[in-house]
C-alpha positions in Angstrom: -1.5 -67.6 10.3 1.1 -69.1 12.7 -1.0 -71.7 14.1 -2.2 -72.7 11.0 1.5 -73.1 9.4 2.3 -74.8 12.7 -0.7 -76.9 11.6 0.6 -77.7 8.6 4.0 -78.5 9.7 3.0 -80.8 12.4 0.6 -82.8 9.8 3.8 -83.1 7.4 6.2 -84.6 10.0 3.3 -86.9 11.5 3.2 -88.4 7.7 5.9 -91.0 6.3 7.9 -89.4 4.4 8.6 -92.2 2.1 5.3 -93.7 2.7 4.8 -93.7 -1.2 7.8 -96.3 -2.0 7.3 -100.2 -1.8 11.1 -102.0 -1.2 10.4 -105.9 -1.9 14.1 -107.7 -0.7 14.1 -111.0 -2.7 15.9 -113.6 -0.4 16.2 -117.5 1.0 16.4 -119.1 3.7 19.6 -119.4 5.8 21.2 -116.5 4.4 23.2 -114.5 7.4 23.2 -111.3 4.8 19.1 -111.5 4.2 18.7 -111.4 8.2 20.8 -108.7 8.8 19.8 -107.1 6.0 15.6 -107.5 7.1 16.8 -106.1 10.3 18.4 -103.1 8.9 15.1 -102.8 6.7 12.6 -103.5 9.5 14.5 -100.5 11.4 14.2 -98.1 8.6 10.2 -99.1 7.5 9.4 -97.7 11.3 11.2 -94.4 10.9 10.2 -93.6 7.2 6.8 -95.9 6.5 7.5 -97.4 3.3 5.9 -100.4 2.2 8.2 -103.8 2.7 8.0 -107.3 1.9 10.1 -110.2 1.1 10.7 -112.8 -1.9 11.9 -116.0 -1.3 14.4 -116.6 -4.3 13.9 -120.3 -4.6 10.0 -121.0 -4.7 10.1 -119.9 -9.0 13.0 -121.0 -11.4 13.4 -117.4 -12.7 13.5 -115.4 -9.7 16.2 -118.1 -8.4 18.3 -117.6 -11.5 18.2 -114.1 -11.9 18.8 -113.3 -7.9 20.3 -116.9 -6.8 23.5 -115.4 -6.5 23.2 -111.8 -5.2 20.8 -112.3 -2.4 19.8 -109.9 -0.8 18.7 -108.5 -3.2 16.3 -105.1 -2.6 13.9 -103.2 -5.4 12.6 -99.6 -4.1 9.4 -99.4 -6.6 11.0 -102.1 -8.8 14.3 -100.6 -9.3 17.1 -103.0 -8.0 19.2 -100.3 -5.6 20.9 -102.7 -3.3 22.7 -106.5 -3.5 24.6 -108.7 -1.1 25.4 -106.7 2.1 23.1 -103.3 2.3 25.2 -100.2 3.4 23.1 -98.3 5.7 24.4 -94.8 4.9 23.2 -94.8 1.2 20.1 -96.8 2.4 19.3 -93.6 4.9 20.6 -91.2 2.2 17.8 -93.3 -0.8 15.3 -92.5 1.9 15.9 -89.1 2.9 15.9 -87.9 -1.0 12.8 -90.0 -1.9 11.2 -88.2 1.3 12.1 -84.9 0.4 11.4 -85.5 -3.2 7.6 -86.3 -2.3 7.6 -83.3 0.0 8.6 -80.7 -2.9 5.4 -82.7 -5.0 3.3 -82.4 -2.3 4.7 -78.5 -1.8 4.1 -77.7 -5.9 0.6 -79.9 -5.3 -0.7 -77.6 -2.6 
């Protein structure tokens, strides 16, 4: 019984815990608030495993007029959460509850 629930612990924290969520930051070249914002993003994709990419606002007409002037812009699962300068705390904080909210799925699942 123990082993096995250590088992099953051990397989949970191996796992991503917000492997499920795709963040897209739509962004442009020379912009000193995209870079730091990647960075912060790049940091947080190794500790949690989501799935990240990046738009470049200016290669289509209506992604440049409906981000232009908030870059960076970042959608988790194509909700826009972030704009301008990320905060890191309620990044981490977006994160932790999307984690635990997949973990009580996968607890109801099981």
């Amino acid at each position: 019984m123990f082993l096995s629930a250590l088992t099953s612990w051990w397989r949970k924290r191996r796992t991503a815990p917000a492997g499920h969520l795709r963040l897209i930051m739509f962004t442009r070249k020379g912009c000193h608030l995209c870079d730091d914002a990647w960075h912060l993003l790049e940091a947080a994709r190794q500790k949690y495993g989501f799935l990240l990419e990046s738009v470049d606002v200016d290669r289509e007409a209506a992604l440049l007029e409906k981000y232009g002037g908030k870059v960076p812009v970042i959608e988790v699962n194509g909700k826009m959460r972030f704009w301008g300068r990320i905060n890191r705390v309620l990044l981490e904080r977006l994160l932790r509850a999307e984690g635990q909210r997949a973990e009580r799925k996968d607890q109801t699942a099981d």
